[in-house]
CHARMM-style PDB file with segment names, atoms N, HN, CA, C and O in Angstrom:
ATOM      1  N   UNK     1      -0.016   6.528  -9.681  1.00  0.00      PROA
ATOM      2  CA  UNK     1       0.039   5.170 -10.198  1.00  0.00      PROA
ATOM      3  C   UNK     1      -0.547   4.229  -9.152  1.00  0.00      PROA
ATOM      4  O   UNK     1      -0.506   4.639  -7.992  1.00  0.00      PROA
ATOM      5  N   UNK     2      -1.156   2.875  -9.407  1.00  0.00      PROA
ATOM      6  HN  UNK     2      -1.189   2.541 -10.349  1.00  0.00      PROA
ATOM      7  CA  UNK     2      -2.075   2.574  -9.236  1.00  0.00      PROA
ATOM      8  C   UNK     2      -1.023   0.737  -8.261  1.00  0.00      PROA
ATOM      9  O   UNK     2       0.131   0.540  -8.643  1.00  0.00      PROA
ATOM     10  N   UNK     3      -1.437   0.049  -7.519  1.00  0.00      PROA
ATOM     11  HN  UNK     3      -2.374   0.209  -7.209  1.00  0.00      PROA
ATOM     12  CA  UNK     3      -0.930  -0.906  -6.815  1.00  0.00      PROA
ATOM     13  C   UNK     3      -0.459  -1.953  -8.204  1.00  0.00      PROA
ATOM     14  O   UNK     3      -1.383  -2.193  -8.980  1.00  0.00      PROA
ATOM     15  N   UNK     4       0.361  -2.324  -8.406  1.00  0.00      PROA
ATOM     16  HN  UNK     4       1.112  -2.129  -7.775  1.00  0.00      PROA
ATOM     17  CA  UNK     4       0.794  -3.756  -8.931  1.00  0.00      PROA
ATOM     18  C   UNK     4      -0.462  -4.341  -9.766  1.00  0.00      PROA
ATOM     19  O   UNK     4      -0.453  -4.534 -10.982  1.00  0.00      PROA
ATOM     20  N   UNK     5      -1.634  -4.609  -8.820  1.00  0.00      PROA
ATOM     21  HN  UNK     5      -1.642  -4.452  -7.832  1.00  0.00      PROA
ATOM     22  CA  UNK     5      -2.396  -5.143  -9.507  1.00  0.00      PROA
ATOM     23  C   UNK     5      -3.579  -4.219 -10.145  1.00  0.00      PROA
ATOM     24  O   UNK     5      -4.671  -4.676 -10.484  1.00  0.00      PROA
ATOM     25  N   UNK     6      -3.100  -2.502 -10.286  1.00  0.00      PROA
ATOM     26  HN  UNK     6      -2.213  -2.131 -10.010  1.00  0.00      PROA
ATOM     27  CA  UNK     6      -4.271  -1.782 -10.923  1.00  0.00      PROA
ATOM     28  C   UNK     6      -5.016  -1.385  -9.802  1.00  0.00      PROA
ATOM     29  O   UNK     6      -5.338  -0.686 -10.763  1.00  0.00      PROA
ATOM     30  N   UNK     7      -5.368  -1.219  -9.214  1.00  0.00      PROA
ATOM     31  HN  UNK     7      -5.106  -1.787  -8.433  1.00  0.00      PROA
ATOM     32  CA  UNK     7      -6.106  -0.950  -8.244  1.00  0.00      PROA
ATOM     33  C   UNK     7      -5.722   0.157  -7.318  1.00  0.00      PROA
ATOM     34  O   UNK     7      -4.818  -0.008  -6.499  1.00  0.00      PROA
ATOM     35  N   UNK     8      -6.568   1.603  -7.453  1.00  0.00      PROA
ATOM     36  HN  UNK     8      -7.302   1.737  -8.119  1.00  0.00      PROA
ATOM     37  CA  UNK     8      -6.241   2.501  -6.818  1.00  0.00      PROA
ATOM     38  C   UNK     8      -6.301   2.558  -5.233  1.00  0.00      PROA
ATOM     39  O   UNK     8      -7.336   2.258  -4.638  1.00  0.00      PROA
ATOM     40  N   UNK     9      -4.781   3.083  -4.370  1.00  0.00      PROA
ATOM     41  HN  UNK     9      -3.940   3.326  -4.853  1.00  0.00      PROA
ATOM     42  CA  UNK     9      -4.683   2.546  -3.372  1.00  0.00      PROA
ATOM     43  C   UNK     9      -5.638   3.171  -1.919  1.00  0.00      PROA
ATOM     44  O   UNK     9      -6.037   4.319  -2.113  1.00  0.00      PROA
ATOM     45  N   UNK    10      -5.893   2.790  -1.040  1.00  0.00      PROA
ATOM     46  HN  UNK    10      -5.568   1.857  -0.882  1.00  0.00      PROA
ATOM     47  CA  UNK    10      -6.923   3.290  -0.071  1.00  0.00      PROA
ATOM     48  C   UNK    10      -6.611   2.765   1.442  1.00  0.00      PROA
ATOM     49  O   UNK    10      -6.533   1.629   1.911  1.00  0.00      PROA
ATOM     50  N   UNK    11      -6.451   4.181   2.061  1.00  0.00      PROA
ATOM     51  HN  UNK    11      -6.514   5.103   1.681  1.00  0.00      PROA
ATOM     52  CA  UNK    11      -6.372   3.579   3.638  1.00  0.00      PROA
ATOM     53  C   UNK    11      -6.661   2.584   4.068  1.00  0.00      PROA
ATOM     54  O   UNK    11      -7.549   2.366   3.243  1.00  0.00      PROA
ATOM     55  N   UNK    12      -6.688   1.416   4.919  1.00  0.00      PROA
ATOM     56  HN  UNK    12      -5.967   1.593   5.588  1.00  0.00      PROA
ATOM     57  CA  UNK    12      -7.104   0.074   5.577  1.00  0.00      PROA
ATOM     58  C   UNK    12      -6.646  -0.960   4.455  1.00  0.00      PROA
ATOM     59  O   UNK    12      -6.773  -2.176   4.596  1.00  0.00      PROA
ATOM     60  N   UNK    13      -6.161  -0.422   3.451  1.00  0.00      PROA
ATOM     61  HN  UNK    13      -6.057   0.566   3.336  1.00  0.00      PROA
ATOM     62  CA  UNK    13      -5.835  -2.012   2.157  1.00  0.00      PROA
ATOM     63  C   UNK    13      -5.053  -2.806   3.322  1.00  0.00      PROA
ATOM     64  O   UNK    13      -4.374  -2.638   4.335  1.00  0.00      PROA
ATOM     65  N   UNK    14      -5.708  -3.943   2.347  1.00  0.00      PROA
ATOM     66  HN  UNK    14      -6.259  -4.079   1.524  1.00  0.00      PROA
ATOM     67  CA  UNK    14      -4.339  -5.184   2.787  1.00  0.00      PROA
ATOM     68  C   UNK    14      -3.523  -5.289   2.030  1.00  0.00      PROA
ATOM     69  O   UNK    14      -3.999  -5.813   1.023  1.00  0.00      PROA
ATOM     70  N   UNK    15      -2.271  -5.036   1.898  1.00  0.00      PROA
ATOM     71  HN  UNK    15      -1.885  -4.611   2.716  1.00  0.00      PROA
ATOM     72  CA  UNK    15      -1.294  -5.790   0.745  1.00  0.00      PROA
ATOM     73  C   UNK    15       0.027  -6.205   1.202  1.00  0.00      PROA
ATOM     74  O   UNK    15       0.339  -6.192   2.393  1.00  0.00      PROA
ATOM     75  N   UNK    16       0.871  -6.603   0.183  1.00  0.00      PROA
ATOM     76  HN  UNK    16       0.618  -6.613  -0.784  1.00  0.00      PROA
ATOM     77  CA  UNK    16       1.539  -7.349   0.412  1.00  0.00      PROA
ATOM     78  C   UNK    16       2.945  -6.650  -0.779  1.00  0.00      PROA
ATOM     79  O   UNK    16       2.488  -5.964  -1.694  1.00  0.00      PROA
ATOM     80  N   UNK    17       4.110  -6.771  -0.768  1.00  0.00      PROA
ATOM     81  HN  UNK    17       4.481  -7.328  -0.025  1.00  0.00      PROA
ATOM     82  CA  UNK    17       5.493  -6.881  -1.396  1.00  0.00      PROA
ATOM     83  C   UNK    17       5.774  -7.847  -1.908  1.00  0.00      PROA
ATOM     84  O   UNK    17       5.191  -8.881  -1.582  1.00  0.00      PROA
ATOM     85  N   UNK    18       6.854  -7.854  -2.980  1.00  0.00      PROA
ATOM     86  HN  UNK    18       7.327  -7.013  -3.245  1.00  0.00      PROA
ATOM     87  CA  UNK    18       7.533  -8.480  -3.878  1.00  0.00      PROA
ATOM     88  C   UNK    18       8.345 -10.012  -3.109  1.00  0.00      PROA
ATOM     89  O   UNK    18       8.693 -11.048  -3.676  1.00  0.00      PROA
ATOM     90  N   UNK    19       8.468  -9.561  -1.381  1.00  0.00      PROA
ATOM     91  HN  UNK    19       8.186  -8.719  -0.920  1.00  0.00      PROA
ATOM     92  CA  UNK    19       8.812 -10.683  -0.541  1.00  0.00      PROA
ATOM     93  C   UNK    19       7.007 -11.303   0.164  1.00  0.00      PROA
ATOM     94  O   UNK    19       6.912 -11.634   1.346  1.00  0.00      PROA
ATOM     95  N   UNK    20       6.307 -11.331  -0.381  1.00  0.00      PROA
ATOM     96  HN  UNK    20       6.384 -11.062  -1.341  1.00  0.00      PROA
ATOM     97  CA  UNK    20       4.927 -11.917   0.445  1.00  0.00      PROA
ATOM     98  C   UNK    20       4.706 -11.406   1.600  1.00  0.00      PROA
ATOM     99  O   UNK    20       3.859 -11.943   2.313  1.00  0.00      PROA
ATOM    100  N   UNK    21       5.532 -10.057   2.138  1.00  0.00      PROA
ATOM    101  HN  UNK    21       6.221  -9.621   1.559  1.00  0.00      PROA
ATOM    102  CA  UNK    21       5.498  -9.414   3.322  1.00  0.00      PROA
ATOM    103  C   UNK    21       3.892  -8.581   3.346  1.00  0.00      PROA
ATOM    104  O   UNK    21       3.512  -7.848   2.433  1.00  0.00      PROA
ATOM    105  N   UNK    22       3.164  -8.859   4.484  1.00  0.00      PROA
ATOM    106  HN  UNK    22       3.473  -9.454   5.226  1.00  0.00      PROA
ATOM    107  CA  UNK    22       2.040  -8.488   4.609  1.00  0.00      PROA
ATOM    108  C   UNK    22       1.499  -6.938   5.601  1.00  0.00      PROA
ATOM    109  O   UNK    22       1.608  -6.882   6.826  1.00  0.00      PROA
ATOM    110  N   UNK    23       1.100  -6.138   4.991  1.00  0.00      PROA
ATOM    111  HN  UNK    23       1.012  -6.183   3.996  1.00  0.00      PROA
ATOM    112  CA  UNK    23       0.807  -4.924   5.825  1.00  0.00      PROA
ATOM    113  C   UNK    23      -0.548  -4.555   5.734  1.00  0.00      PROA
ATOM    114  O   UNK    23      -1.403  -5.303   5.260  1.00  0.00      PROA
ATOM    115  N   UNK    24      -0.777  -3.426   6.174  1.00  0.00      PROA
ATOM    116  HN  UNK    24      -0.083  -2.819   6.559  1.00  0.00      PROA
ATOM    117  CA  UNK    24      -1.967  -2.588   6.260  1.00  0.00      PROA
ATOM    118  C   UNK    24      -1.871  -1.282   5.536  1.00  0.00      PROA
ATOM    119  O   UNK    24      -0.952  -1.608   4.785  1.00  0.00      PROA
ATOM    120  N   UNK    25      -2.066  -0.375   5.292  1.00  0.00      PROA
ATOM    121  HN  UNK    25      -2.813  -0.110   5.902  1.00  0.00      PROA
ATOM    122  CA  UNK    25      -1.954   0.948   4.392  1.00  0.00      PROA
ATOM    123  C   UNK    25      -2.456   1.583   5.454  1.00  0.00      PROA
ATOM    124  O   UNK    25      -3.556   1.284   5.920  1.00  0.00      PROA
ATOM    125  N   UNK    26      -1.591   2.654   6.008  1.00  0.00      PROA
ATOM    126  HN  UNK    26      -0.697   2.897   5.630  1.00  0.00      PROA
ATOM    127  CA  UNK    26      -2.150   3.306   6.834  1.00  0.00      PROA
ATOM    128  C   UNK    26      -2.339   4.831   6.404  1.00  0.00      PROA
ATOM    129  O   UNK    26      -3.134   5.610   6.929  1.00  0.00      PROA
ATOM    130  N   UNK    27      -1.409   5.135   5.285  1.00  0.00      PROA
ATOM    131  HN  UNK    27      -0.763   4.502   4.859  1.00  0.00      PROA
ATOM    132  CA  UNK    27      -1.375   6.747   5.165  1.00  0.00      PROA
ATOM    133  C   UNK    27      -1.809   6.524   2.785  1.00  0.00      PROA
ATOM    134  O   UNK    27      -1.207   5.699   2.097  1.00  0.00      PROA
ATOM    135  N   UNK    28      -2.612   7.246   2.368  1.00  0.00      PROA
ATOM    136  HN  UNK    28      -3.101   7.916   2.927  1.00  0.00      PROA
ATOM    137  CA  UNK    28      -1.842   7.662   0.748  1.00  0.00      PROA
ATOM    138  C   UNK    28      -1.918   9.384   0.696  1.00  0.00      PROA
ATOM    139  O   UNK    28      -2.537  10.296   1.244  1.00  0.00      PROA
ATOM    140  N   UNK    29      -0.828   9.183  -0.371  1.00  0.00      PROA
ATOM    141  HN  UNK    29      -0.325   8.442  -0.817  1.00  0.00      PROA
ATOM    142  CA  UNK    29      -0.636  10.858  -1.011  1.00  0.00      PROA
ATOM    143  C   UNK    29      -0.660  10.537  -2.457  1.00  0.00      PROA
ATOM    144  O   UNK    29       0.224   9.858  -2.980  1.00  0.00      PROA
ATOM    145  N   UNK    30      -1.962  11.163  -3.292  1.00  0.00      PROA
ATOM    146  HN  UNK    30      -2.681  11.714  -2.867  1.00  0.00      PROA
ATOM    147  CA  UNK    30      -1.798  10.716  -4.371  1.00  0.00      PROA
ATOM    148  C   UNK    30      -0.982  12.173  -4.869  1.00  0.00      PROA
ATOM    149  O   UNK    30      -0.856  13.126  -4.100  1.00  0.00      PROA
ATOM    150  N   UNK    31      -0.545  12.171  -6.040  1.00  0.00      PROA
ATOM    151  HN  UNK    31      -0.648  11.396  -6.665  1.00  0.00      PROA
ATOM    152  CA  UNK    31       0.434  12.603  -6.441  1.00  0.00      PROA
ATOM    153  C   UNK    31      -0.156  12.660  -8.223  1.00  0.00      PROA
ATOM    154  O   UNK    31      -0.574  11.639  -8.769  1.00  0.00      PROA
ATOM    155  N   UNK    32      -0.083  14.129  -9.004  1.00  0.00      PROA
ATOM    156  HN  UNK    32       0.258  14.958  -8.560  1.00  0.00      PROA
ATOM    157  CA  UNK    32      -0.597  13.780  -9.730  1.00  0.00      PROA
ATOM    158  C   UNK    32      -0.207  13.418 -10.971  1.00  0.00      PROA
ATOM    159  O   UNK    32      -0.755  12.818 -11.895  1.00  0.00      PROA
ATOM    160  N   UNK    33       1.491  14.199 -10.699  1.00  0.00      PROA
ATOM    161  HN  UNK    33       1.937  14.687  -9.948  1.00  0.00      PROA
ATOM    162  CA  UNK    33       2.087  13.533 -12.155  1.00  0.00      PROA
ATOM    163  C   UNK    33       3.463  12.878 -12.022  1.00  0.00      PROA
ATOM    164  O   UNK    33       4.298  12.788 -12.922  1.00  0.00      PROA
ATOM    165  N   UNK    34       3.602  12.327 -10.469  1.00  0.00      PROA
ATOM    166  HN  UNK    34       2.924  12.399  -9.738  1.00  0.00      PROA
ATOM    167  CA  UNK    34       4.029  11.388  -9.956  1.00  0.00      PROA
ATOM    168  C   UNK    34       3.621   9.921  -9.600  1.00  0.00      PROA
ATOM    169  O   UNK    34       2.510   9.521  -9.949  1.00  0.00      PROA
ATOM    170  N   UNK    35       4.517   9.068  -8.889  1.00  0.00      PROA
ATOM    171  HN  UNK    35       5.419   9.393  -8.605  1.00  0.00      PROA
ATOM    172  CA  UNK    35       3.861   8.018  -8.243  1.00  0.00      PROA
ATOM    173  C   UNK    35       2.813   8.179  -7.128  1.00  0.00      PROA
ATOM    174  O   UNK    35       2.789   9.288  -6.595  1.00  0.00      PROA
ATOM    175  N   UNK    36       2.028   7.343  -6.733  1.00  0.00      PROA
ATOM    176  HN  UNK    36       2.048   6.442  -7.167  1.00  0.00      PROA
ATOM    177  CA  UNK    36       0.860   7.438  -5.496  1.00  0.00      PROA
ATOM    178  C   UNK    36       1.795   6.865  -4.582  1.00  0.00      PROA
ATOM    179  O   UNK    36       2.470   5.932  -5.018  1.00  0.00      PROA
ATOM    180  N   UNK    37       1.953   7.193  -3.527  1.00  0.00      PROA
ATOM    181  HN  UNK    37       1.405   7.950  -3.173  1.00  0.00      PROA
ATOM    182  CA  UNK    37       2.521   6.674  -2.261  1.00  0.00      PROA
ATOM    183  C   UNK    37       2.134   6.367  -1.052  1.00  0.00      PROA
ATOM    184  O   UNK    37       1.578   7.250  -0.399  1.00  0.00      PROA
ATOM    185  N   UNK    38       2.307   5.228  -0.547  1.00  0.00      PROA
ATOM    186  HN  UNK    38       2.759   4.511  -1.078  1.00  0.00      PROA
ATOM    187  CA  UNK    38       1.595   4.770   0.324  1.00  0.00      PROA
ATOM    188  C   UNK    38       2.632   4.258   1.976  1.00  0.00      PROA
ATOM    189  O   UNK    38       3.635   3.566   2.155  1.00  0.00      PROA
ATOM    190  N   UNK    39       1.854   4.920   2.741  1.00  0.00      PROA
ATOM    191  HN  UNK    39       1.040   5.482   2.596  1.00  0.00      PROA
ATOM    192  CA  UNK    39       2.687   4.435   4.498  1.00  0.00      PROA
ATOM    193  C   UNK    39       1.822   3.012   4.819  1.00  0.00      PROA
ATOM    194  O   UNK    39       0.594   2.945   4.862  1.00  0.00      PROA
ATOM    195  N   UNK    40       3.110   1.483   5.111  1.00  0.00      PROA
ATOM    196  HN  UNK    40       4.108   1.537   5.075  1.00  0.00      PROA
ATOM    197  CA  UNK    40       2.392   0.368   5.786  1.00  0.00      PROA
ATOM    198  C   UNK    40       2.682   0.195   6.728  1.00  0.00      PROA
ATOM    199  O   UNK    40       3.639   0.794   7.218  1.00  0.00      PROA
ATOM    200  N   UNK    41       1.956  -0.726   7.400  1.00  0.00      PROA
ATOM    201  HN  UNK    41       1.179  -1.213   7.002  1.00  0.00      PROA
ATOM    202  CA  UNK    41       1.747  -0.938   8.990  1.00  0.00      PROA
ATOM    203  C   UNK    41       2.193  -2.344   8.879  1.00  0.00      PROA
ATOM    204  O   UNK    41       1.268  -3.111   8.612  1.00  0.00      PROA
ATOM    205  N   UNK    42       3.182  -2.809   8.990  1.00  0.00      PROA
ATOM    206  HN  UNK    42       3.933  -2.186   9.206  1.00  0.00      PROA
ATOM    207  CA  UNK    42       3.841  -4.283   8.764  1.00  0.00      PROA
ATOM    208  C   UNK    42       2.990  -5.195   9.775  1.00  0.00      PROA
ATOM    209  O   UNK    42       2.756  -4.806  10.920  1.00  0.00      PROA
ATOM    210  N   UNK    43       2.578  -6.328   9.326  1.00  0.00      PROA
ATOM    211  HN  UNK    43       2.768  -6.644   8.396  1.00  0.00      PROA
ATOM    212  CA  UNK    43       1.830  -7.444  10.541  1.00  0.00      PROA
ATOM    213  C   UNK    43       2.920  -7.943  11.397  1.00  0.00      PROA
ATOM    214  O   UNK    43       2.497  -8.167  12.531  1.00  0.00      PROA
ATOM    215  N   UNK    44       4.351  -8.232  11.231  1.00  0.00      PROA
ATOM    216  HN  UNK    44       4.694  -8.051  10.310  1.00  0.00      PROA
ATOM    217  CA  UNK    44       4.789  -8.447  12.134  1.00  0.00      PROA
ATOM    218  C   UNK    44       5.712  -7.224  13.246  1.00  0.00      PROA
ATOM    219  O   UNK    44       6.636  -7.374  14.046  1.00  0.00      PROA
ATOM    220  N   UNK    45       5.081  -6.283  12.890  1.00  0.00      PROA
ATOM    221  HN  UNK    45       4.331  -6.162  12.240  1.00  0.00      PROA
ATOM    222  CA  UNK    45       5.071  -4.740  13.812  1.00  0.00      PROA
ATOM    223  C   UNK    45       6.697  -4.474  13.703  1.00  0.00      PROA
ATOM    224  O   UNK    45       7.365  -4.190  14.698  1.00  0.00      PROA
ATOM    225  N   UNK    46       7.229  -4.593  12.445  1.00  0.00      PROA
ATOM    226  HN  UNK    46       6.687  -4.823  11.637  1.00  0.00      PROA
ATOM    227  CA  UNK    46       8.365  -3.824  12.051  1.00  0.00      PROA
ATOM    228  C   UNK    46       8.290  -2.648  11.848  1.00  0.00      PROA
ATOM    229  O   UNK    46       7.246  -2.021  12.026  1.00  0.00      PROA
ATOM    230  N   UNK    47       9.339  -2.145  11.452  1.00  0.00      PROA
ATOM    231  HN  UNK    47      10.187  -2.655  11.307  1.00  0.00      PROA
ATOM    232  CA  UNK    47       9.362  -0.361  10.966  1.00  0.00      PROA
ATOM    233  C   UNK    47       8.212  -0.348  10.160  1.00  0.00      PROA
ATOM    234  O   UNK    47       7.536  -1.124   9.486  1.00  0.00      PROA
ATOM    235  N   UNK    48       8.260   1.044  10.548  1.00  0.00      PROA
ATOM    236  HN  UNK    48       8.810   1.675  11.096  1.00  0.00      PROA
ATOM    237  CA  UNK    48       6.469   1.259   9.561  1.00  0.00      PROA
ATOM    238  C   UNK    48       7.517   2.173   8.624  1.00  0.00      PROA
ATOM    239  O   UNK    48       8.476   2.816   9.050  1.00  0.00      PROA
ATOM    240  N   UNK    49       6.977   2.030   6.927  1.00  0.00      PROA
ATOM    241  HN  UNK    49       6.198   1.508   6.580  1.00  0.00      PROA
ATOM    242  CA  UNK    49       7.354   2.600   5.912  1.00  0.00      PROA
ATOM    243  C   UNK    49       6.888   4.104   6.258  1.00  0.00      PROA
ATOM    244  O   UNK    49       5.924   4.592   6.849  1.00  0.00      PROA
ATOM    245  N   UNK    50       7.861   4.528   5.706  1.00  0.00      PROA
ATOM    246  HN  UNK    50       8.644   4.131   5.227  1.00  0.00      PROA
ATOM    247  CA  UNK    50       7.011   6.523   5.455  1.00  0.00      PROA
ATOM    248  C   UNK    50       7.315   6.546   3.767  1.00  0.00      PROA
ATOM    249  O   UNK    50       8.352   6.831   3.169  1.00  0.00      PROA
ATOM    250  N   UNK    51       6.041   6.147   3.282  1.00  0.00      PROA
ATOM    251  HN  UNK    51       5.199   5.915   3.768  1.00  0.00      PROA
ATOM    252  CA  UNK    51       5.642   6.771   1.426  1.00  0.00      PROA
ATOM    253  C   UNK    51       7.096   5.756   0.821  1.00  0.00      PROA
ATOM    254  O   UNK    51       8.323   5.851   0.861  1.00  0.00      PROA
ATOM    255  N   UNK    52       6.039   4.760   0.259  1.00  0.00      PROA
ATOM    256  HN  UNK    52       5.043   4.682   0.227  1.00  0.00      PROA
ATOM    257  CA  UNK    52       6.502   4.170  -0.511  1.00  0.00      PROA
ATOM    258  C   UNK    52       6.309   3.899  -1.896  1.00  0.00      PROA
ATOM    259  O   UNK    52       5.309   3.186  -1.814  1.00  0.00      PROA
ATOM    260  N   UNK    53       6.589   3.977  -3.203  1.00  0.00      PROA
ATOM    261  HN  UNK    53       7.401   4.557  -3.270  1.00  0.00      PROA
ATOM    262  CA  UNK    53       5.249   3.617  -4.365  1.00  0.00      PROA
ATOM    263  C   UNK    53       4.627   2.946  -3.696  1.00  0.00      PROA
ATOM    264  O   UNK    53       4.995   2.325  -2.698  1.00  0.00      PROA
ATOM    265  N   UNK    54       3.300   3.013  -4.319  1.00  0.00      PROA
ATOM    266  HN  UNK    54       3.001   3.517  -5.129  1.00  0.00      PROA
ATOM    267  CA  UNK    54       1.912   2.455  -4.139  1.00  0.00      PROA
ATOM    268  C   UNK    54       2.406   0.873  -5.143  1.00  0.00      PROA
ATOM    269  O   UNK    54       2.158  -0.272  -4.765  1.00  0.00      PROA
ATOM    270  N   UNK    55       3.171   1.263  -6.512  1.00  0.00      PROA
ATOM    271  HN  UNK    55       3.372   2.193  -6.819  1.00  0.00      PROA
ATOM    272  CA  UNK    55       3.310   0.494  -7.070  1.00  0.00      PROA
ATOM    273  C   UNK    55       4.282  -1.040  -6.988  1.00  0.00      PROA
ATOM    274  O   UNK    55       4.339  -1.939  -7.826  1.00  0.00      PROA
ATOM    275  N   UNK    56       4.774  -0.959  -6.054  1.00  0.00      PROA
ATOM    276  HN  UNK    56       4.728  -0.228  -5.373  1.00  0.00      PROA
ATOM    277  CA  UNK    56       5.741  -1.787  -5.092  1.00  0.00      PROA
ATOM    278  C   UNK    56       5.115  -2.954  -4.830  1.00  0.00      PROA
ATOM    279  O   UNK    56       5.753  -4.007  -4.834  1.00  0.00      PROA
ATOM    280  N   UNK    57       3.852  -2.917  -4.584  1.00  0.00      PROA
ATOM    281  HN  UNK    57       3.333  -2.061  -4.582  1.00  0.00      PROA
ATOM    282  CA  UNK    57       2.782  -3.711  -3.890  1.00  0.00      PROA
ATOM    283  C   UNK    57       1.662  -4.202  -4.522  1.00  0.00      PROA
ATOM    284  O   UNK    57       1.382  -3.760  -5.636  1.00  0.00      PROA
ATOM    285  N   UNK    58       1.063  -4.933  -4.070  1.00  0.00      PROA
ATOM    286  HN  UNK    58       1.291  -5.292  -3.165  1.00  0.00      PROA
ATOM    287  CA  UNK    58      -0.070  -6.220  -4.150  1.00  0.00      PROA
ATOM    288  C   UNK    58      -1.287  -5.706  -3.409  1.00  0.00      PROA
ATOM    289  O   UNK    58      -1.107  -5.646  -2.193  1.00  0.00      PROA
ATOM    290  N   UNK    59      -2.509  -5.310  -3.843  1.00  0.00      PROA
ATOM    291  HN  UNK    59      -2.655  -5.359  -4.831  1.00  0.00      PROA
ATOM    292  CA  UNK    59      -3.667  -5.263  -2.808  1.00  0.00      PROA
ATOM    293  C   UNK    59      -4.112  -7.539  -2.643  1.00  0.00      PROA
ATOM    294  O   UNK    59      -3.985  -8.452  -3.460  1.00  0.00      PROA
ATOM    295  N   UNK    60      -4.487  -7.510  -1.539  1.00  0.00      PROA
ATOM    296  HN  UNK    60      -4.590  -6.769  -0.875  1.00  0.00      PROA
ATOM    297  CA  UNK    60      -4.671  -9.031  -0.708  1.00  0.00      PROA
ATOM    298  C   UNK    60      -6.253  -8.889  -0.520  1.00  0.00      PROA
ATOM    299  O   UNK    60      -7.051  -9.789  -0.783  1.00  0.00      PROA
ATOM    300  N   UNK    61      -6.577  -7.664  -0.042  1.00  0.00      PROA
ATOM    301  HN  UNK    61      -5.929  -6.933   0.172  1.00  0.00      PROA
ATOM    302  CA  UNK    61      -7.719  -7.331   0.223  1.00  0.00      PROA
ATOM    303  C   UNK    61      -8.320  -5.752   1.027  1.00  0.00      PROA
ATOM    304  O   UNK    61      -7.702  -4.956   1.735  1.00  0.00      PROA
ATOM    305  N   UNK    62      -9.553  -5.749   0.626  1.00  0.00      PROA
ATOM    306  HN  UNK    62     -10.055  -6.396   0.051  1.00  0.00      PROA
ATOM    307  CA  UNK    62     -10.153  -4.636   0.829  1.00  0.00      PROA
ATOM    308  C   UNK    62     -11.351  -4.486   1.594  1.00  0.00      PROA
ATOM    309  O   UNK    62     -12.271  -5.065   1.018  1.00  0.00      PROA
ATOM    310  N   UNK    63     -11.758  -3.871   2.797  1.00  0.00      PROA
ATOM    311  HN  UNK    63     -11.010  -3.400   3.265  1.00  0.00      PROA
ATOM    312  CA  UNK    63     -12.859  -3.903   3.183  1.00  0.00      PROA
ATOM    313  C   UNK    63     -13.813  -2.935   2.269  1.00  0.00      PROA
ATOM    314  O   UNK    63     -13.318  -2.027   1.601  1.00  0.00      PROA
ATOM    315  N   UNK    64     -15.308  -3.216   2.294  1.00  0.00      PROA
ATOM    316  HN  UNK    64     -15.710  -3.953   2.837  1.00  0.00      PROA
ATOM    317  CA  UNK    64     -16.087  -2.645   1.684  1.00  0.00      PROA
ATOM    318  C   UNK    64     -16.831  -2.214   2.894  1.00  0.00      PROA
ATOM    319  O   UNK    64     -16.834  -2.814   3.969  1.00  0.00      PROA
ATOM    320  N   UNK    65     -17.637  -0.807   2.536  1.00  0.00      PROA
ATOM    321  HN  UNK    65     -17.634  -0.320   1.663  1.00  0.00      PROA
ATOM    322  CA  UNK    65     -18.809  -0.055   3.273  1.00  0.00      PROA
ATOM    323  C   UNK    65     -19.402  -0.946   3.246  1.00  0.00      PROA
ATOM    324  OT1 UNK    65     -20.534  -0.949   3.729  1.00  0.00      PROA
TER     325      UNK     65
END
């Protein structure tokens, strides 16, 4: 399953939680007849999640090649 806003999730995302809390995506495991899960890298260098839904979250932004 795919981020909040549809969007399949990818190492380096920016996103964000249901509190406007802002991270980085550092790890996914897609999963195929489960949820996609995703490890963040919190900006204010809190606990880092281990596999969370992907669906929990907000992509903010994405770098492109």
């Amino acid at each position: 399953m795919a981020y909040a806003t549809g969007e399949t999730p990818e190492v380096g995302d920016y996103v964000k939680n249901q509190w406007e809390q802002p991270g980085t995506v550092t790890r996914v495991h897609f999963a195929q007849d489960e949820e996609d899960l995703i490890c963040i890298r919190w900006d204010d260098e809190g606990l880092r999640l281990l596999f969370s839904p992907a669906s929990e979250y907000m992509l903010v932004f994405r770098k492109t090649a």
